[in-house]
Z-matrix of the N, CA and C atoms (Angstrom, degrees):
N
C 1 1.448
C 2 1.530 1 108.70
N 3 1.796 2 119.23 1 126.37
C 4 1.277 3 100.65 2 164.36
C 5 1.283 4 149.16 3 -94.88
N 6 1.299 5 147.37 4 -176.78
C 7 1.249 6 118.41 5 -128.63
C 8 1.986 7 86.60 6 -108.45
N 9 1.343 8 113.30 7 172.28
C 10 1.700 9 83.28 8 -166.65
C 11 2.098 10 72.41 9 -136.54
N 12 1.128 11 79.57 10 155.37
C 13 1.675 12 108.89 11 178.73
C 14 1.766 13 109.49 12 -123.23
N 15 1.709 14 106.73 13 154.27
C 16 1.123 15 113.96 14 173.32
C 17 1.797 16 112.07 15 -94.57
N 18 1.476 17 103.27 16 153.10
C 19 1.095 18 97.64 17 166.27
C 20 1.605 19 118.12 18 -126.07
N 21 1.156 20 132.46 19 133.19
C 22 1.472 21 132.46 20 169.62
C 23 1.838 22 111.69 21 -74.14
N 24 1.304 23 117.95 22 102.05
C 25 1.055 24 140.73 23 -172.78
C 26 1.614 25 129.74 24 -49.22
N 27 1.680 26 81.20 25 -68.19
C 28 1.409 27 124.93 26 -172.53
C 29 1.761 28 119.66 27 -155.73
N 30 1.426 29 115.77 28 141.06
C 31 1.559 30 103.74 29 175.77
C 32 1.313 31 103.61 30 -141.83
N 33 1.722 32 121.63 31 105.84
C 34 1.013 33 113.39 32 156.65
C 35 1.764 34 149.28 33 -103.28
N 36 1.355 35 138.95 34 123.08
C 37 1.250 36 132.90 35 -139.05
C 38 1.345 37 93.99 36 140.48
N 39 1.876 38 101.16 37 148.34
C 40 1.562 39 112.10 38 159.81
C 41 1.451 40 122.92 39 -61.68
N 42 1.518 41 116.34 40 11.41
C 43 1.897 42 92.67 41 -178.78
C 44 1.787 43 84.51 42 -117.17
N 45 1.117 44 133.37 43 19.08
C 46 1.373 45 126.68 44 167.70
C 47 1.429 46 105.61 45 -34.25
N 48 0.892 47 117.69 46 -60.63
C 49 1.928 48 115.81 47 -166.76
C 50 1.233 49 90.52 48 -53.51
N 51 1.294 50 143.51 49 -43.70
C 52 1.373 51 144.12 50 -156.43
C 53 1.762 52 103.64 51 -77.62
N 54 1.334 53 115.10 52 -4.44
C 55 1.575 54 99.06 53 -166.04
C 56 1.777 55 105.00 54 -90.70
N 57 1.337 56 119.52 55 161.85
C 58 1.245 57 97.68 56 166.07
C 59 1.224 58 112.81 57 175.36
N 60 1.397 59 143.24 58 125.42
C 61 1.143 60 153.21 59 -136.22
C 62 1.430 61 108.24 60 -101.92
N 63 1.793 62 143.44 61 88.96
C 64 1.169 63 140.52 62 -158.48
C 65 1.790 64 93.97 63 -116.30
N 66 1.489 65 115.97 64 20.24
C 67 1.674 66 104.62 65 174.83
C 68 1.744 67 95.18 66 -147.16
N 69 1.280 68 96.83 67 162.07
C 70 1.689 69 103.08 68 157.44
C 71 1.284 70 114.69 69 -118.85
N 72 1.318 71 139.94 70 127.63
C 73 1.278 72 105.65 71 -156.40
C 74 1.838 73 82.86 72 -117.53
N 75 1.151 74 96.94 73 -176.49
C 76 1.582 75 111.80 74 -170.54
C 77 1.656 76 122.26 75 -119.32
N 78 1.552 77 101.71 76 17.43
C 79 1.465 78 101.48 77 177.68
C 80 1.572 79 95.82 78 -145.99
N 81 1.508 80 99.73 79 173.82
C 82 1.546 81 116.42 80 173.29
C 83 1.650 82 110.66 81 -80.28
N 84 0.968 83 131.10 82 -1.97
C 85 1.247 84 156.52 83 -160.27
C 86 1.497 85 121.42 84 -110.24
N 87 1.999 86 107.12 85 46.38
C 88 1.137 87 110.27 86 -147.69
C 89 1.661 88 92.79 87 -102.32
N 90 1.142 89 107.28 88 164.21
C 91 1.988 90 113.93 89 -172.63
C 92 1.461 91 80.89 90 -131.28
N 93 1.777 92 97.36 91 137.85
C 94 1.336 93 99.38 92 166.89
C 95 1.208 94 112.54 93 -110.98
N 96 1.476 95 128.47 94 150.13
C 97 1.715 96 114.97 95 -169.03
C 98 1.960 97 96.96 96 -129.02
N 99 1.046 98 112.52 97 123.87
C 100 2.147 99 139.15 98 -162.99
C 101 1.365 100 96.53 99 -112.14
N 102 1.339 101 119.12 100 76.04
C 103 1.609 102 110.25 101 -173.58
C 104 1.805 103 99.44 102 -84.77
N 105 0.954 104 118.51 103 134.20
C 106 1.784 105 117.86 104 167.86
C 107 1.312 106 121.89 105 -100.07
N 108 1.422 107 133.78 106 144.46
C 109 1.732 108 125.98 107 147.30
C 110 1.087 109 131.88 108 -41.84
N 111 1.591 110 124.28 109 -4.14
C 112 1.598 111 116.73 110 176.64
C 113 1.226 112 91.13 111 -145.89
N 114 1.337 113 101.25 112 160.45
C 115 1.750 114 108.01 113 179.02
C 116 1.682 115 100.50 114 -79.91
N 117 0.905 116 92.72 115 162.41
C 118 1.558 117 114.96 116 -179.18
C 119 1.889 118 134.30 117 -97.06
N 120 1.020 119 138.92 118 123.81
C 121 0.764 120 143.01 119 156.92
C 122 1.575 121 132.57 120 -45.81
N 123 1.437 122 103.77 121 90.30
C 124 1.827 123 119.49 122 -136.81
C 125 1.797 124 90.67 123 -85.43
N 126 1.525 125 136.70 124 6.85
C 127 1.085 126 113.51 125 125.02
C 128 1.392 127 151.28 126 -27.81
N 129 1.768 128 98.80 127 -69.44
C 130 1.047 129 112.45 128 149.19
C 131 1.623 130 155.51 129 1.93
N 132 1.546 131 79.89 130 -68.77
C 133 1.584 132 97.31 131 -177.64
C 134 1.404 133 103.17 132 -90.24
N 135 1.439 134 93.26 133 131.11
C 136 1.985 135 112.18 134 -174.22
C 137 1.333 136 111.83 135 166.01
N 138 1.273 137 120.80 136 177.65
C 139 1.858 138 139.18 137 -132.79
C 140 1.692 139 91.02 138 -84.76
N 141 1.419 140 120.93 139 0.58
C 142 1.552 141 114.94 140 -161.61
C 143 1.779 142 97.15 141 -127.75
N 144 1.433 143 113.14 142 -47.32
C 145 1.190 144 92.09 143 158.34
C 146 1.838 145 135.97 144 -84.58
N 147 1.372 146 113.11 145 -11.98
C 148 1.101 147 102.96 146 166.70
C 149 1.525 148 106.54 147 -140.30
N 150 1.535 149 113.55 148 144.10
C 151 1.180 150 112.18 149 -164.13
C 152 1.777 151 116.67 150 -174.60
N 153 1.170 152 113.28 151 146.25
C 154 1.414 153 129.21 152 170.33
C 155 1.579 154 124.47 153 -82.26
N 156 1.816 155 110.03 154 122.61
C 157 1.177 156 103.19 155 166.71
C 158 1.783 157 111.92 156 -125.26
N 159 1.003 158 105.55 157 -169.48
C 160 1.326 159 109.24 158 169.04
C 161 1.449 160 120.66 159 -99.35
N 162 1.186 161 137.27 160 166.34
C 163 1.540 162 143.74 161 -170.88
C 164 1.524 163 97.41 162 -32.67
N 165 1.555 164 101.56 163 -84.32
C 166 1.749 165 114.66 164 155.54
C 167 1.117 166 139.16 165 -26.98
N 168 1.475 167 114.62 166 -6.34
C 169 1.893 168 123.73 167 160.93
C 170 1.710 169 90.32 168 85.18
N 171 1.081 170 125.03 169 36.75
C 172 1.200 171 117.88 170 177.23
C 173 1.911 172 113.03 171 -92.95
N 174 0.774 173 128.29 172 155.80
C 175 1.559 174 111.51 173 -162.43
C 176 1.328 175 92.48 174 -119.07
N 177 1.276 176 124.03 175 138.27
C 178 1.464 177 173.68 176 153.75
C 179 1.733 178 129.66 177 -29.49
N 180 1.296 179 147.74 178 30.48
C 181 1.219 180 117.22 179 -133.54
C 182 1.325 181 99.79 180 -66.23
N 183 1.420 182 113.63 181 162.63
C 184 1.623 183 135.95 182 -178.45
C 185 2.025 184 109.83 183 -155.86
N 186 1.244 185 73.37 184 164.94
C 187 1.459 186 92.64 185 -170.08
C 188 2.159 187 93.84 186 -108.98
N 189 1.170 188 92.13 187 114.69
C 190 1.409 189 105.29 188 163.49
C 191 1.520 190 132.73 189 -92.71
N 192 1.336 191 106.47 190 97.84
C 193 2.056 192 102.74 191 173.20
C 194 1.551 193 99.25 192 -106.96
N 195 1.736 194 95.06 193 148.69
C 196 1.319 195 118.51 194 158.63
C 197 1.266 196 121.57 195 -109.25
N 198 1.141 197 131.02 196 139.62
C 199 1.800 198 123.66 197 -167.24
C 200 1.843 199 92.24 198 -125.37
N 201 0.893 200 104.88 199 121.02
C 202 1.736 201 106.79 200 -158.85
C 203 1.872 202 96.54 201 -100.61
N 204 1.206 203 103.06 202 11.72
C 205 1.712 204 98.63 203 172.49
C 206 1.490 205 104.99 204 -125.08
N 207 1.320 206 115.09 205 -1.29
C 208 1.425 207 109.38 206 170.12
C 209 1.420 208 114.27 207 -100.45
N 210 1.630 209 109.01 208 -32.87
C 211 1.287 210 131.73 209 177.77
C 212 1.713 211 92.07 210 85.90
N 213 1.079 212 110.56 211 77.93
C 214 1.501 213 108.97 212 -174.18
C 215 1.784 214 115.50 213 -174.29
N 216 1.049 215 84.25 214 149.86
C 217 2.165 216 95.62 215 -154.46
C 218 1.924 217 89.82 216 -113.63
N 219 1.409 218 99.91 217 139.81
C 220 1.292 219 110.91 218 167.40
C 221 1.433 220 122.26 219 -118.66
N 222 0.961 221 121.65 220 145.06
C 223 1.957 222 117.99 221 -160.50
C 224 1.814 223 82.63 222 -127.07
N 225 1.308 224 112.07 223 104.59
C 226 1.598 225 110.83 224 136.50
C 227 1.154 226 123.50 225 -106.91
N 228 1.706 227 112.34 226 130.17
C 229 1.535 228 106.84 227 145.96
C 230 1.900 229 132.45 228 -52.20
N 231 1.191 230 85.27 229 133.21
C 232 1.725 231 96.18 230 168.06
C 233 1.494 232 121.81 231 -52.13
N 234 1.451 233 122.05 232 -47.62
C 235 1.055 234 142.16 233 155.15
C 236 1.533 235 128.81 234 -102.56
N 237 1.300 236 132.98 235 160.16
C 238 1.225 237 125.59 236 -166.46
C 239 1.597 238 107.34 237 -72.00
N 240 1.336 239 117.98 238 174.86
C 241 1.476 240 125.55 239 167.55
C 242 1.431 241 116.32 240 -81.67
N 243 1.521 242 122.92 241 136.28
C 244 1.224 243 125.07 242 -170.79
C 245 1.454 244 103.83 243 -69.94
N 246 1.474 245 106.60 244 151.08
C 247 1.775 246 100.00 245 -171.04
C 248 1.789 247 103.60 246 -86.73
N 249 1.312 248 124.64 247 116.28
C 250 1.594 249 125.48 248 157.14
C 251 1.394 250 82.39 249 105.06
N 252 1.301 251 148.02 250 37.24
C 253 1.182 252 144.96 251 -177.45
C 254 2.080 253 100.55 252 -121.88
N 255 1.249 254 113.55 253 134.18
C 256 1.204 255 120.52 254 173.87
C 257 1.718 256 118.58 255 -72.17
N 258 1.549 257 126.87 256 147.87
C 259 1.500 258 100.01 257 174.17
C 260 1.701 259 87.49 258 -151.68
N 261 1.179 260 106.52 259 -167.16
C 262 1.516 261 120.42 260 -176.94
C 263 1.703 262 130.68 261 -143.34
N 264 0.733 263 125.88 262 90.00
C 265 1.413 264 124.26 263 -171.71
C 266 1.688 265 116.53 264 -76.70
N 267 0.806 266 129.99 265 75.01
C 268 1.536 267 138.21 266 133.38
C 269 1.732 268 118.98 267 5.95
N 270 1.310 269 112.42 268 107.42
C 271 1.385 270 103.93 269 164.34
C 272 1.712 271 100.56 270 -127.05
N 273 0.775 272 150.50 271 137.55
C 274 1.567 273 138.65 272 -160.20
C 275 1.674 274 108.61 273 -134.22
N 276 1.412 275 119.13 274 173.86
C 277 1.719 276 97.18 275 -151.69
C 278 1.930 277 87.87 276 -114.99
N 279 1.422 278 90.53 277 35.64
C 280 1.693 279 95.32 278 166.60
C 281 1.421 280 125.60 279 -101.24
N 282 1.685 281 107.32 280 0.31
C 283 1.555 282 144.93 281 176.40
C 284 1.722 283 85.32 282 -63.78
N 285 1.215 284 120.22 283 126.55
C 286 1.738 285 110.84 284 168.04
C 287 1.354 286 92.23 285 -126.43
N 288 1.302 287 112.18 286 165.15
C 289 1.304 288 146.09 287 134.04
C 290 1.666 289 137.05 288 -59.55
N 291 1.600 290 110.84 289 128.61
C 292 1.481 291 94.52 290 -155.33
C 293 2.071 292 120.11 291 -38.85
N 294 1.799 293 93.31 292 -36.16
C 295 1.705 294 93.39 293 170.57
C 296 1.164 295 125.13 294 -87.95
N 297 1.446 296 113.90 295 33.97
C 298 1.491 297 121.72 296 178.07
C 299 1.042 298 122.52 297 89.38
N 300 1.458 299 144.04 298 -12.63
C 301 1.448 300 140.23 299 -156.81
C 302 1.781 301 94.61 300 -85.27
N 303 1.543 302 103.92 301 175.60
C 304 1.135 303 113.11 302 -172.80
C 305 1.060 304 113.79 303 -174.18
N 306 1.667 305 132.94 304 144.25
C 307 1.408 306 136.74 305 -165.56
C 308 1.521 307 108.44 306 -32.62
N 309 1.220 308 118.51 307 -174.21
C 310 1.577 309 117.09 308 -167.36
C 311 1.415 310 91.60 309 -125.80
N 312 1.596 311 124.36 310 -30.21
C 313 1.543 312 111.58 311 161.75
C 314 1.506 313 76.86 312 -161.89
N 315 2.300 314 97.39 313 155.04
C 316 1.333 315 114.75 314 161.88
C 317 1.789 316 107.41 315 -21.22
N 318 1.364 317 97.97 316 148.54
C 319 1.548 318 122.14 317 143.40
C 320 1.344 319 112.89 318 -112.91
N 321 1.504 320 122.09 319 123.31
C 322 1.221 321 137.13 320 177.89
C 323 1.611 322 107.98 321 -96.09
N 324 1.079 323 125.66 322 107.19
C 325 2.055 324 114.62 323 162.55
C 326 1.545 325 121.50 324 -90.70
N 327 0.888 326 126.85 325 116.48
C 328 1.645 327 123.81 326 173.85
C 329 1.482 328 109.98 327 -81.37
N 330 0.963 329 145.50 328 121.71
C 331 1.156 330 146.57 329 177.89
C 332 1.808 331 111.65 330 -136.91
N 333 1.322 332 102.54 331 177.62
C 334 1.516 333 106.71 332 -163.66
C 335 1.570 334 99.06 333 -171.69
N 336 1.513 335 90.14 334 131.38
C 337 2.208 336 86.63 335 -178.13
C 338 1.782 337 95.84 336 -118.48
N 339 1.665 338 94.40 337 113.02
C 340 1.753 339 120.80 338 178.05
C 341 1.472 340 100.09 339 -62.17
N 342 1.139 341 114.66 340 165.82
C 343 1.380 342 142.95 341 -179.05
C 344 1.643 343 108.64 342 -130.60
């Protein structure tokens, strides 16, 4: 079996410069990790403000953690990622900060896991 890598597609949103791919990973079974400058308001974080769809806007289930000493959100899929299939990751500017602030517009990621 070969080993399959992600690819970053497309990024739309003001933290684009900020995105950036420092692993390849080797399964469909990819976690995404959204570290921020302020801790977060762990309301917040959940299946509506941040979230996975498919090309088709189809939605994703995932498992959402917040790690409140890193200041950083983890996105797993429930199931693995389809191989050569397009998807979209959602970060939306309903994500707050413990004093309320919040992105200045969505960040969109396009991504895709190669075979």
């Amino acid at each position: 079996m070969a080993p399959h890598y992600i690819t970053i597609e497309n990024v739309e949103g003001s933290g684009k410069n900020r995105v950036k791919q420092d692993l390849k990973f080797r399964t469909g079974n990819i976690v995404w990790k959204i570290r921020f400058t302020a801790p977060l308001n762990p309301s917040t974080v959940n299946n509506k403000n941040l979230y996975v769809t498919s090309s088709g806007q189809v939605p994703l289930q995932t498992n959402i953690r917040y790690d409140s000493i890193s200041n950083s959100i983890e996105i797993e899929p429930m199931a693995p990622y389809s191989k050569n299939e397009s998807y979209l990751l959602h970060v939306t500017t309903k994500v707050k900060s413990i004093q309320g602030q919040t992105l200045p517009n969505e960040i969109t990621i396009q991504f895709k896991v190669n075979s």
